[in-house]
C-alpha positions as CSV (number, residue, x, y, z in Angstrom):
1,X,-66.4,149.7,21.7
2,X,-64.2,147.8,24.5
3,X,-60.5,149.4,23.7
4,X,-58.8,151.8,26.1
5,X,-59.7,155.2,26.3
6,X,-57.1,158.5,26.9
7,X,-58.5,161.8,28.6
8,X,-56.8,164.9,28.0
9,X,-57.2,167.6,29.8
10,X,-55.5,171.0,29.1
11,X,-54.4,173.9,31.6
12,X,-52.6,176.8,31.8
13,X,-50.5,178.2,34.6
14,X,-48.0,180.7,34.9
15,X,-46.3,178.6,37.9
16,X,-45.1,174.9,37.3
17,X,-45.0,174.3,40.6
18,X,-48.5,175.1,41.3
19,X,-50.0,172.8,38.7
20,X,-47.4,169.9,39.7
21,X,-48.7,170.0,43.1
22,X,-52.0,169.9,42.2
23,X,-51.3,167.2,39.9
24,X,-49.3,165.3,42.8
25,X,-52.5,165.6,45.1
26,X,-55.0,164.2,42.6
27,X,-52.8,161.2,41.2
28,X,-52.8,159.9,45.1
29,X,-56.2,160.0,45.6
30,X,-57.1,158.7,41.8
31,X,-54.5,155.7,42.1
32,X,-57.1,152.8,43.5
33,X,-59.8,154.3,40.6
34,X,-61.0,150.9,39.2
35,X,-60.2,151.1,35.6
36,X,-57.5,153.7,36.1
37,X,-54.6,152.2,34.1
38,X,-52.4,155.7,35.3
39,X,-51.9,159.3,34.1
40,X,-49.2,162.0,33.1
41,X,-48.7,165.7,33.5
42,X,-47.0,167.0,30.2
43,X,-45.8,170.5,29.7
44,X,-45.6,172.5,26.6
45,X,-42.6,172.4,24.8
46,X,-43.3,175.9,23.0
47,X,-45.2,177.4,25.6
48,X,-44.2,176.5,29.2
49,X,-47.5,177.7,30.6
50,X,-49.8,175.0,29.1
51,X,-50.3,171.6,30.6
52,X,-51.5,168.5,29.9
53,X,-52.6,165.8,32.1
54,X,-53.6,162.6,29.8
55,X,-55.1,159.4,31.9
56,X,-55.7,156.2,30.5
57,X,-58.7,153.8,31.5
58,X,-59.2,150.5,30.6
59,X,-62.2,151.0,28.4
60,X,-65.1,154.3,28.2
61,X,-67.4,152.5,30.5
62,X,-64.7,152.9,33.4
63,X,-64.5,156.5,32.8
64,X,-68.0,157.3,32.5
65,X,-68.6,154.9,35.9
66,X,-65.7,157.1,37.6
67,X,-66.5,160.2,36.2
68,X,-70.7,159.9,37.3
69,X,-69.3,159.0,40.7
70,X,-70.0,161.0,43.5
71,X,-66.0,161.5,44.7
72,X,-64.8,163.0,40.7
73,X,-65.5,166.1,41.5
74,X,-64.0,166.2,45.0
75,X,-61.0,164.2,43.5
76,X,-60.3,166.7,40.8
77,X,-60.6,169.9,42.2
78,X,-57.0,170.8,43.2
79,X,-56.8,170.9,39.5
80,X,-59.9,172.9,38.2
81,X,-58.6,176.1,38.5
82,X,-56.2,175.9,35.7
83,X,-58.2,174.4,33.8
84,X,-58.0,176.4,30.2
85,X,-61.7,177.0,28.9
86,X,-59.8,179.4,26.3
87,X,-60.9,177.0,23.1
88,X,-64.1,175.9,24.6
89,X,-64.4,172.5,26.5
90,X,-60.9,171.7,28.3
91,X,-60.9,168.1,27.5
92,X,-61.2,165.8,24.7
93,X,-61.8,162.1,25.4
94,X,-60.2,159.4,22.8
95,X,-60.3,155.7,22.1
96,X,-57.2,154.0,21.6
97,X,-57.0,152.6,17.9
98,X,-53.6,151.3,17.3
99,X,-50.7,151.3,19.5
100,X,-46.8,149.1,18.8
């Protein structure tokens, strides 16, 4: 399948600020990620401590060449510590189906 693929990934913090900064620090050094289309942080609406940071990739062979690299651990890891394992895995990946 060649359609665009969204990564979620799901933390929990008890400081905004903390996660934000984080999230700051790994969008700069992710922005010239070939296949990288961008990324958002979200924050719950019912629950201010949980996060979301959704990216978007051009396709799932982008992500998997990124995410096999050797700098997506190094890249990520100002994040990894909120990371919620609380419901198992933290992510979920996704193909894009239908979009207007």
């Amino acid at each position: 399948m060649n359609a665009e693929v969204r990564v979620l990934v799901r933390h929990l913090a008890d400081r905004a600020e903390a996660v934000e900064s984080a999230y700051h620090q790994v969008s700069k050094d992710l922005a010239e990620v070939p296949g990288m289309l961008g990324n958002e942080l979200l924050r719950g609406a019912d629950d201010a401590q949980v996060f979301l940071v959704m990216s978007r990739w051009r396709d799932m062979a982008a992500f998997r060449a990124w995410e096999a690299g050797a700098r997506h651990r190094d890249s990520t890891s100002p994040l990894r510590p909120f990371r919620d394992h609380g419901q198992g895995r933290p992510f979920e990946i996704f193909y894009v189906t239908a979009a207007y």
